[in-house]
NUROFI-356811 format. One record per atom (N, C-alpha, C): residue in one letter; z, y, x. Coordinates in pm, whole numbers, padded with zeros to 5 digits, always signed. Atoms other than C-alpha are relative to their C-alpha. Layout:
N
AZYX/...
***
This chain:
297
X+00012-00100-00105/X+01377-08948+07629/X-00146+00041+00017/X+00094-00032-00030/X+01069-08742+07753/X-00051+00025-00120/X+00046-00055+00128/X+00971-08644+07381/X-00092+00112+00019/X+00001-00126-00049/X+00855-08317+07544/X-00185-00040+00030/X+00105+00044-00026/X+00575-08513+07683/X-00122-00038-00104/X+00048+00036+00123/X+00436-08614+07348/X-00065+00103-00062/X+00002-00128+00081/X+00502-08268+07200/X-00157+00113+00110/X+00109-00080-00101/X+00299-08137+07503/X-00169-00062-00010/X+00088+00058+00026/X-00002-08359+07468/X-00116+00064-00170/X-00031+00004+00133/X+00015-08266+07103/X-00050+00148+00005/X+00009-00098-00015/X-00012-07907+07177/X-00141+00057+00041/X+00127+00025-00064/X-00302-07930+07412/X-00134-00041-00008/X+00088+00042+00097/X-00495-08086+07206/X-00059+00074-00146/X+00032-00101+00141/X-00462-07844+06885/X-00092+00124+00077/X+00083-00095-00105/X-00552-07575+07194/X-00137-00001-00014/X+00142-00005-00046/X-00853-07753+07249/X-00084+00008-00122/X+00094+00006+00133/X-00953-07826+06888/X-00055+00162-00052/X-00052-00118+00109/X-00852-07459+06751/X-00092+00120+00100/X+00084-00128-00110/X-01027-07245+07074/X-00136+00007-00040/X+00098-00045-00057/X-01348-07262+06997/X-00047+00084-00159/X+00003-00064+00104/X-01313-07151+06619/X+00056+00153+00011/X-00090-00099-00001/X-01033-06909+06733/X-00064+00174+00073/X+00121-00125-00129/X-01282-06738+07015/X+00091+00105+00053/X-00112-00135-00082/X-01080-06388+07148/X+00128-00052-00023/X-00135+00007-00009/X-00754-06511+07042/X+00021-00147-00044/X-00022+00113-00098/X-00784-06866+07173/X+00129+00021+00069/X-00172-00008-00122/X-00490-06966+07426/X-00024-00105+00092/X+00013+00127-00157/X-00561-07168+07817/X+00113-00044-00091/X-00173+00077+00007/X-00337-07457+07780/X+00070+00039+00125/X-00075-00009-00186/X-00072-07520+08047/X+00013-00122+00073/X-00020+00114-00123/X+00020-07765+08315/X+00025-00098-00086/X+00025+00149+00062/X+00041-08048+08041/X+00121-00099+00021/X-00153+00114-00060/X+00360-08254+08192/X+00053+00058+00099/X-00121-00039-00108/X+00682-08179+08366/X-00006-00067+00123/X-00026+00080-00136/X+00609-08452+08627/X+00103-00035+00026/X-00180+00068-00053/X+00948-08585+08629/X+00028-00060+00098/X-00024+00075-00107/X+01107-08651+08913/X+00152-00060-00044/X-00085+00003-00028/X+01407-08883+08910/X+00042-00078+00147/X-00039+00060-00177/X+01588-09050+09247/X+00127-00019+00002/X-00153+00019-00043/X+01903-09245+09352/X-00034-00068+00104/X-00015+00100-00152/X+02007-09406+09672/X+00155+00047+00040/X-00165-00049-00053/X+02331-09379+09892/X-00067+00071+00162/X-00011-00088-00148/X+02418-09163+10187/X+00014-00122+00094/X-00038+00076-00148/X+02481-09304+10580/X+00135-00057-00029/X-00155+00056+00022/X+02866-09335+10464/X+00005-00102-00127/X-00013+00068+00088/X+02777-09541+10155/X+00017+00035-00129/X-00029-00063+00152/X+02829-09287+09879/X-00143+00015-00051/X+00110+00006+00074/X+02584-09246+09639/X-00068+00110-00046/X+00019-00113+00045/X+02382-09002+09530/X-00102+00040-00132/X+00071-00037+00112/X+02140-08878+09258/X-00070+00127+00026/X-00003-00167-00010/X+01904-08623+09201/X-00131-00020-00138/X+00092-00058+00169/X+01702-08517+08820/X-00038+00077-00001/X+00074-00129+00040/X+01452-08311+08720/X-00018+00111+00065/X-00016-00166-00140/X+01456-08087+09036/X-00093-00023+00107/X+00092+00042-00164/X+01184-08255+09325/X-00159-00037-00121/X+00152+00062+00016/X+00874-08326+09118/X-00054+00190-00078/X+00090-00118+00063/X+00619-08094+08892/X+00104+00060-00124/X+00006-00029+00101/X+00874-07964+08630/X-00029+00175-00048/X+00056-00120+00079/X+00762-07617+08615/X-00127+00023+00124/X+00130-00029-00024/X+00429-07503+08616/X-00081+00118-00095/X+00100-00100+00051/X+00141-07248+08480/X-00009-00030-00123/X+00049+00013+00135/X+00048-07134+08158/X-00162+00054-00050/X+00147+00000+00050/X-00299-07087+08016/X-00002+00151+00018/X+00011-00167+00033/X-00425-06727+07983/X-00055+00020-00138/X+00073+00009+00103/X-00492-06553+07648/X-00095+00206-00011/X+00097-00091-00027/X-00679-06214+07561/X+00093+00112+00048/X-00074-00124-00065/X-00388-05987+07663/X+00059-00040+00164/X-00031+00014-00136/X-00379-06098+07984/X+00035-00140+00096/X-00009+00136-00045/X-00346-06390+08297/X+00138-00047-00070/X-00118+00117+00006/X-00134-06666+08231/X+00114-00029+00118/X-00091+00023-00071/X+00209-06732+08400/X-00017-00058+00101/X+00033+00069-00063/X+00196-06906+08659/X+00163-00088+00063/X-00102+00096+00030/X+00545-07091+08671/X+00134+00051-00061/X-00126+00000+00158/X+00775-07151+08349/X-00039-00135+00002/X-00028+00154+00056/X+00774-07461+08124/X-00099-00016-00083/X+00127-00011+00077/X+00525-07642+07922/X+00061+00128-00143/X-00016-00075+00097/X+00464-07429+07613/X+00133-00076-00187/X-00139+00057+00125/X+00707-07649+07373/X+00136-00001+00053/X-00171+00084-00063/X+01019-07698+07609/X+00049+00129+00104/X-00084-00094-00063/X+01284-07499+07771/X+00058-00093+00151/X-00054+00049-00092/X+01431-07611+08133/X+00088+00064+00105/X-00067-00152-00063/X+01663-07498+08394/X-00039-00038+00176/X+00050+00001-00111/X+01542-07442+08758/X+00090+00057+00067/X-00127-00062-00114/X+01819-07499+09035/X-00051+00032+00111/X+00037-00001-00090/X+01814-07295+09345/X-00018-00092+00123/X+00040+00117-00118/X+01688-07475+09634/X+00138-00013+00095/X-00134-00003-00066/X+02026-07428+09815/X+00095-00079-00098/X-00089+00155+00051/X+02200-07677+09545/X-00087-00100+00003/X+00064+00088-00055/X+01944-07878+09552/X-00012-00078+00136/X-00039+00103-00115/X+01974-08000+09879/X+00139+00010+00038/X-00159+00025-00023/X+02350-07939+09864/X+00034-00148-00070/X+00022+00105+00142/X+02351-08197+09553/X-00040-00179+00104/X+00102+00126-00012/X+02087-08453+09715/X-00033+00005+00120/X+00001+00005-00126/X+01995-08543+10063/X-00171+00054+00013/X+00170-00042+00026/X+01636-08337+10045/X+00001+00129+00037/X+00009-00150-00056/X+01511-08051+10210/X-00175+00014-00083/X+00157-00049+00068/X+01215-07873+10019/X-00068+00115+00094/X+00091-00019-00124/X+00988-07830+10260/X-00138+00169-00064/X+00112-00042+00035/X+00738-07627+10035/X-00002+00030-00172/X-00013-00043+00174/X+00743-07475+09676/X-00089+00124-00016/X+00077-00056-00007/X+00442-07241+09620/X-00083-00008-00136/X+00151-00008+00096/X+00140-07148+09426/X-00106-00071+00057/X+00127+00077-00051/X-00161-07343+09503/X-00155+00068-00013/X+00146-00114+00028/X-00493-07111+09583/X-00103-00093-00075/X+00171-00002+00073/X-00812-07118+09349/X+00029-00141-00082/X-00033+00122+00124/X-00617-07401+09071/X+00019+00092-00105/X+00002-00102+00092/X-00592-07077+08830/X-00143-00023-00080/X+00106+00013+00017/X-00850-07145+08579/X-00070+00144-00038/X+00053-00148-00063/X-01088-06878+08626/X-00045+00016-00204/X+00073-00070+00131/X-01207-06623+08325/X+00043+00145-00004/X-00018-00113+00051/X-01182-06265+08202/X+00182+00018+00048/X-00129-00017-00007/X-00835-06340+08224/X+00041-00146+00063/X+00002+00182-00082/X-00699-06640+08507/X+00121-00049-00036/X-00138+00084+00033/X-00493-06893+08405/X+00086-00019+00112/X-00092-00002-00106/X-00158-06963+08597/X-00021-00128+00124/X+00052+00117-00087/X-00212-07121+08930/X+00130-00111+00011/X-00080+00063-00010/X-00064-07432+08992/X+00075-00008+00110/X-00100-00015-00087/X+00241-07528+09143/X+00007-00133+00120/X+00023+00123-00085/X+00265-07756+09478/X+00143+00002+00045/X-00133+00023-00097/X+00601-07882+09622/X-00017-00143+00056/X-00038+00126-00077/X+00715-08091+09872/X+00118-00009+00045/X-00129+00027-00066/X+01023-08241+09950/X+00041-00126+00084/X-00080+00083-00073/X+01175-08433+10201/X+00101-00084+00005/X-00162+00064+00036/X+01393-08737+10131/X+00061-00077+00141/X-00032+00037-00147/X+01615-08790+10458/X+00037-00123-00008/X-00026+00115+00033/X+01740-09132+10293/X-00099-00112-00057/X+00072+00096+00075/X+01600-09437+10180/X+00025+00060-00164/X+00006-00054+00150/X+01540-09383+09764/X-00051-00102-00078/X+00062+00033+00058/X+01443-09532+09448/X-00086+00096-00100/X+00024-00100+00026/X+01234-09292+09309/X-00146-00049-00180/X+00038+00022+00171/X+01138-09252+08895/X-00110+00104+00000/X+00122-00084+00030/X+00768-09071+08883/X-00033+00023-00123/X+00101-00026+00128/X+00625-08949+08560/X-00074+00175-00031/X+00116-00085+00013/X+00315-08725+08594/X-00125-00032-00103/X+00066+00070+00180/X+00189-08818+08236/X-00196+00082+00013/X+00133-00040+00071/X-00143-08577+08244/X-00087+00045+00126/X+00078-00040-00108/X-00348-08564+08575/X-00131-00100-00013/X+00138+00037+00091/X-00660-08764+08384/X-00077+00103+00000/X+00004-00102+00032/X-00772-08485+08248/X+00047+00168+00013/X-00057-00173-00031/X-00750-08080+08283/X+00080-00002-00127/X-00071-00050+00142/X-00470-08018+08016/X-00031+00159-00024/X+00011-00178-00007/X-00510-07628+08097/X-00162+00046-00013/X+00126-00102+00081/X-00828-07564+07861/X-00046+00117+00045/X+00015-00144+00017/X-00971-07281+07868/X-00064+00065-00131/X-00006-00045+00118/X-01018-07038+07583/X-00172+00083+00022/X+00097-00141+00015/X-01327-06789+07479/X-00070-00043+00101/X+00099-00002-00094/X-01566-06912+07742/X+00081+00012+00131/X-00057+00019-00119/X-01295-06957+08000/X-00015-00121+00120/X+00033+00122-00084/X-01292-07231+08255/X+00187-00096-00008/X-00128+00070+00003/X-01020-07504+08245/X+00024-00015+00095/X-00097+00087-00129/X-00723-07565+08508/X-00021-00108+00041/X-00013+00103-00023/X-00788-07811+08728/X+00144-00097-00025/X-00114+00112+00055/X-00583-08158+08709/X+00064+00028+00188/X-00120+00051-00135/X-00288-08217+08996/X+00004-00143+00014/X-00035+00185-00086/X-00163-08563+09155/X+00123+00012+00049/X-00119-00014-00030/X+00131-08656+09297/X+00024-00108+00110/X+00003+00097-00089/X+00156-08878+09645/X+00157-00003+00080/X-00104+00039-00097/X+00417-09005+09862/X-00043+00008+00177/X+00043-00001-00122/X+00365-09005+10249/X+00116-00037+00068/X-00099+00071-00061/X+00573-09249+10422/X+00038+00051+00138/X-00005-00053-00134/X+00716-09164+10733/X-00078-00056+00166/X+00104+00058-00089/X+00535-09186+11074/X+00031-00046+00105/X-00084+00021-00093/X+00691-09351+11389/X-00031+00100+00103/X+00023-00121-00126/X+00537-09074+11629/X-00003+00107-00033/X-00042-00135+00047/X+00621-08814+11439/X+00114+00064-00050/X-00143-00068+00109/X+00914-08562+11324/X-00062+00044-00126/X+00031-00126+00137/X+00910-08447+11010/X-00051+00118-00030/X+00017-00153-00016/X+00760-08176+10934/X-00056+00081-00130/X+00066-00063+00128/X+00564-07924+10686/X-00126-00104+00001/X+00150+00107-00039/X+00246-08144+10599/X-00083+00170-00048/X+00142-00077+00013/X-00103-07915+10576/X-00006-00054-00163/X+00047-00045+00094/X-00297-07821+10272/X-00140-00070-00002/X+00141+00076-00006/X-00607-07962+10379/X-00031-00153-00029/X+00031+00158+00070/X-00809-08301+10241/X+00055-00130+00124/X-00048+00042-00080/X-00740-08405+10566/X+00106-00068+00017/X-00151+00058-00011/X-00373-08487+10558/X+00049-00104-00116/X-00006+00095+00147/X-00397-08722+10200/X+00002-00130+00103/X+00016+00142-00019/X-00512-09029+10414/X+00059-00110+00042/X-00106+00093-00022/X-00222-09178+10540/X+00140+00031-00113/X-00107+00001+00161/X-00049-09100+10165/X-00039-00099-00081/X-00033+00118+00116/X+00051-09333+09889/X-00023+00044-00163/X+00015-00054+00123/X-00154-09212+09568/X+00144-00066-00098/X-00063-00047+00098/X+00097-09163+09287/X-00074-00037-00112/X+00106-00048+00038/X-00127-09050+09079/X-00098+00111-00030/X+00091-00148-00008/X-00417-08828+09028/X-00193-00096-00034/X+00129+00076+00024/X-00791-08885+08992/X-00030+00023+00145/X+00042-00021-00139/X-00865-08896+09400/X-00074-00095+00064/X+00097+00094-00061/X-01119-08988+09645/X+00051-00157+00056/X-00023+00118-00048/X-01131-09353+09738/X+00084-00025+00134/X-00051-00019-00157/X-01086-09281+10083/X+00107+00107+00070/X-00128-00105-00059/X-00908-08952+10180/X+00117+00020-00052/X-00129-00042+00127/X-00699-08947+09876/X+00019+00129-00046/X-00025-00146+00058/X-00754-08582+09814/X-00034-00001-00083/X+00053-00032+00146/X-00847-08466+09461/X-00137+00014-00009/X+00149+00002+00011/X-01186-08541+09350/X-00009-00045-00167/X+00042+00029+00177/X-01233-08526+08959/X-00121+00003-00046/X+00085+00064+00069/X-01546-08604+08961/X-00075-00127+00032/X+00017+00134-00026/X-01621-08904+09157/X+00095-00082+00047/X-00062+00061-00032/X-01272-09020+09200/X+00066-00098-00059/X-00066+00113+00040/X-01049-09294+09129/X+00129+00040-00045/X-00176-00027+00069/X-00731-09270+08877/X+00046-00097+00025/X-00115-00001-00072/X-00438-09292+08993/X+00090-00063-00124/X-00090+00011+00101/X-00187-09469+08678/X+00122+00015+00073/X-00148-00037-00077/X+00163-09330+08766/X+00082-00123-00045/X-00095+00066-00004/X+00335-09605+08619/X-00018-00171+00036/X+00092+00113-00129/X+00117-09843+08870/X+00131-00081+00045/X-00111+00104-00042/X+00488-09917+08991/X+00114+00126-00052/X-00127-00015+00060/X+00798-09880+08777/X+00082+00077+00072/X-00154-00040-00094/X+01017-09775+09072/X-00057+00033+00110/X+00095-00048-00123/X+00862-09606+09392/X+00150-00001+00114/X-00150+00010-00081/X+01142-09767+09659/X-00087+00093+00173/X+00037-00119-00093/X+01103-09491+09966/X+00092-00030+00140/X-00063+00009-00177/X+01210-09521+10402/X+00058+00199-00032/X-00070-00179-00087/X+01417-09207+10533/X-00078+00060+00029/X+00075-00099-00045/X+01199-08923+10584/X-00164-00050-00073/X+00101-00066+00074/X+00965-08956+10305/X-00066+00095-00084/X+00040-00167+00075/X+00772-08648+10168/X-00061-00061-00146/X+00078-00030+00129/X+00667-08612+09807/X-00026+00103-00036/X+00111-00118+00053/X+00415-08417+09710/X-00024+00008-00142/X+00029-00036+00122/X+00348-08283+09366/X-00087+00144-00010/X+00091-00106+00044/X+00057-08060+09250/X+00017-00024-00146/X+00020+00001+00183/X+00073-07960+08891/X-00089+00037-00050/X+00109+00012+00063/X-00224-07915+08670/X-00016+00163-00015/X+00015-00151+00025/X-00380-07525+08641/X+00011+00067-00102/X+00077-00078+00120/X-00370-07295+08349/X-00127+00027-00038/X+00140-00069+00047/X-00656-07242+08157/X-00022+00141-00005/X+00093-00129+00052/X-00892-06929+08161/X-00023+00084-00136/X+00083-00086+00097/X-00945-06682+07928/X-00107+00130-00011/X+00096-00111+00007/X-01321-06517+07849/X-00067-00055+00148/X+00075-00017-00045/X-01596-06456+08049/X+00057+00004+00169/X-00037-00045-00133/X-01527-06488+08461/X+00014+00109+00052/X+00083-00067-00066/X-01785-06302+08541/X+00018+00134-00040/X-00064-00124+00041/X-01626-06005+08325/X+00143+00023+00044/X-00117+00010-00080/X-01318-06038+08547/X-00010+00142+00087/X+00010-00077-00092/X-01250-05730+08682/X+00001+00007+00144/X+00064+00043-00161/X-01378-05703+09065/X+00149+00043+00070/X-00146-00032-00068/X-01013-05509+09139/X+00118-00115-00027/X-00093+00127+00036/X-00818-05781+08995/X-00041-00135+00063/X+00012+00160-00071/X-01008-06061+09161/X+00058+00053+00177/X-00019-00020-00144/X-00968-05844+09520/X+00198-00026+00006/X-00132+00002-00021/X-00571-05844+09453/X+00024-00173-00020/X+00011+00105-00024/X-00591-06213+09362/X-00005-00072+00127/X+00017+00046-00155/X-00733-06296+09715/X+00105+00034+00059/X-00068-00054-00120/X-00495-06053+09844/X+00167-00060-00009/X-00113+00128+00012/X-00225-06263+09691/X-00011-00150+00000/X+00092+00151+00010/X-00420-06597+09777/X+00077-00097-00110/X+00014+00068+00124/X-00405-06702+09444/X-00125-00047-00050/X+00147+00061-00018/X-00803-06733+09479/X-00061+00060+00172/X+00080-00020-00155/X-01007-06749+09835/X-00095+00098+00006/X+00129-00119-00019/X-01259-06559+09932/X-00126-00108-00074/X+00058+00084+00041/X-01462-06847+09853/X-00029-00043-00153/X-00079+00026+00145/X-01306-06891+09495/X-00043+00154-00086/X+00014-00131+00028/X-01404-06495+09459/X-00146-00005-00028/X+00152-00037+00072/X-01763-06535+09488/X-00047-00143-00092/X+00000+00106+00114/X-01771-06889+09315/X-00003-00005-00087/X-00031-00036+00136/X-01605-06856+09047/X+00015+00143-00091/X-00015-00137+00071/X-01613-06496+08956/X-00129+00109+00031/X+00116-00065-00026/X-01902-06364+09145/X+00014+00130+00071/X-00010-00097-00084/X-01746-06126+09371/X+00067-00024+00079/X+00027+00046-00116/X-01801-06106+09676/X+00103+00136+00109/X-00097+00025-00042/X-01493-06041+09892/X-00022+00008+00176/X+00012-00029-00147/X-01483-05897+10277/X+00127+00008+00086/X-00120+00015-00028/X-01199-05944+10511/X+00134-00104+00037/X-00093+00087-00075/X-00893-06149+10627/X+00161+00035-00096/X-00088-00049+00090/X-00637-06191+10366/X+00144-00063+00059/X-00131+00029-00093/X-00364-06371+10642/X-00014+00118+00074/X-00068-00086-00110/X-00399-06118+10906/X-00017+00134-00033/X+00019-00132+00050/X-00517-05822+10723/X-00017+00025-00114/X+00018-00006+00155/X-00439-05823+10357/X-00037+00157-00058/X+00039-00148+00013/X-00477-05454+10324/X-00114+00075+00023/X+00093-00064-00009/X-00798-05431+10463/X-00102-00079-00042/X+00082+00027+00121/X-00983-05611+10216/X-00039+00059-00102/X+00053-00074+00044/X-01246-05507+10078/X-00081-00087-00163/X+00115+00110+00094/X-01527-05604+09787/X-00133+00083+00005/X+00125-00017-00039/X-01903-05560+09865/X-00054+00013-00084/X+00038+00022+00122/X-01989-05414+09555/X-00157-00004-00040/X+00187+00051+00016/X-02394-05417+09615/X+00002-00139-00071/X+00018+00224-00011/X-02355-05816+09680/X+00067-00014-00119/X-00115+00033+00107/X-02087-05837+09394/X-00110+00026-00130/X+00114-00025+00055/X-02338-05686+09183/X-00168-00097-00041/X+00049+00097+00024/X-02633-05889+09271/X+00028-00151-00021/X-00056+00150+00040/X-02438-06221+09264/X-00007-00018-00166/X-00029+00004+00107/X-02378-06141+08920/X-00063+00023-00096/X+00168-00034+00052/X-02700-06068+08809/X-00026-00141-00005/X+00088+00121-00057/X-02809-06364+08937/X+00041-00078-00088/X-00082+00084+00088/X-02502-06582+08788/X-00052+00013-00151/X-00001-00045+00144/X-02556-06404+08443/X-00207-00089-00061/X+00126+00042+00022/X-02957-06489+08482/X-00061-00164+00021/X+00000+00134-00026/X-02914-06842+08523/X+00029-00058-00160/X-00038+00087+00157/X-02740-06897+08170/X-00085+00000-00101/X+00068+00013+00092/X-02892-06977+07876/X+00014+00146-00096/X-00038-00084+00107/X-02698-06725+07683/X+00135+00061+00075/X-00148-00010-00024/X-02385-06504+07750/X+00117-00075-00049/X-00142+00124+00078/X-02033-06735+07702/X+00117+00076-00022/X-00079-00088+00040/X-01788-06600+07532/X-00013+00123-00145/X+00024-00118+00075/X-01725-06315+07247/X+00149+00069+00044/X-00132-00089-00078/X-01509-06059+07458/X+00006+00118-00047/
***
């Protein structure tokens, strides 16, 4: 079983070898592993239940190449899968999915942005035994091509339930990691949020069997698509619709791309703007920092 995982590794790797010979027609990798989720337990009446391949990371982003961004949720690039609506899914299994989204500014940035990654959370109303395998959150699997930037890595936590609390949606912020049960991921010591560069890995198969209380959430972030090309040659209209589909921040706009981004993209997506003086000099600046231009676009 999981062969897919192998084949994917396998893939990701030729990516990385073959991009820098390949240059314009390079290829971002993608999200690297399905994250398998499996889970059994019984209902209140004693029946039993099951639930496969439907609550963890199995679809996610694909790399970007020179004709354009990368997907941002399908299957790795070797494997086919089938994605049930969320209405059998918790018909099926005692789980309410709290949260199934895109995840802002995990698109790896370039000329062309790789697919952002995917975050879910679901809610198991029963006790569980629960089968994790998030094989590639070490490492960015989602390369980037031509002077692109690689997809960040994902993680995958548990968050036990709380006695003074209902259930609920959890937050987005680093904030809410610290009373979670790394999975795995490379994350800070302390908050448990994602920190790939001074954090601590996470081995997913740390414990064989992840046994779970009634009303625990699992979380899954999946790994970003890689970039393709130059950021900073990212068109300034394509990064403003980005924001305006917070697929990158405002923050993530002048960061990673160098334009600079005016406006309120919750309460006023329409009246966002881009400051093309500032956008301009940022990018001057960025460009006058490098050694050399990156990329042949």
């Amino acid at each position: 079983m999981m062969f897919w995982e192998a084949s994917g590794a396998v893939a990701s790797a030729i990516f990385d070898a073959l991009n820098p010979v390949l240059g314009r027609y390079g290829v971002g990798g993608d999200y690297g592993s399905t994250n398998t989720h499996n889970a059994s337990g019984l209902r209140a009446d004693g029946t039993a239940w099951t639930s496969a391949t439907q609550c963890g990371g199995e679809h996610g982003p694909w790399g970007a190449t020179h004709v354009g961004d990368g997907d941002s949720y399908t299957v790795l690039f070797t494997l086919n899968n089938l994605d049930p609506a969320t209405e059998t899914i918790e018909r099926d299994s005692p789980v309410v999915l709290l949260r199934k989204e895109h995840a802002i500014d995990t698109g790896g940035a370039g000329t062309f942005r790789g697919g952002a990654a995917n975050l879910k959370d679901a809610l198991w109303l029963t006790a569980g035994a629960h089968y994790l395998s998030p094989f590639r959150t070490k490492q960015p699997s989602g390369v980037g091509a031509n002077g692109g930037q690689a997809g960040p890595t994902g993680a995958m936590w548990l968050f036990p339930p709380r006695d003074d609390a209902t259930p609920g949606i959890l937050g987005t912020g680093t904030q809410v990691y610290a009373d979670s049960v790394p999975v795995a991921g490379v994350l800070d010591p302390e908050t448990k949020a994602l920190d790939p560069i001074d954090g601590r890995y996470h081995y997913f198969a740390a414990e064989q069997v992840w046994a779970t209380e009634p009303n625990t959430i699992l979380r899954c972030l999946t790994n970003g698509g890689g970039g393709w090309g130059d950021p900073l040659r990212r068109d300034p209209e394509r990064v403003l619709a980005d924001v305006r589909n917070e697929y990158v921040s405002i923050a993530g706009a002048a960061r990673d791309y160098g334009v600079v981004v005016h406006g309120d993209p919750r309460l006023d997506p329409e009246g966002l703007r881009i400051d093309r003086e500032a956008t301009a000099r940022l990018r001057d600046a960025r460009r006058s920092d490098r050694p050399q231009e990156t990329g042949d676009n």
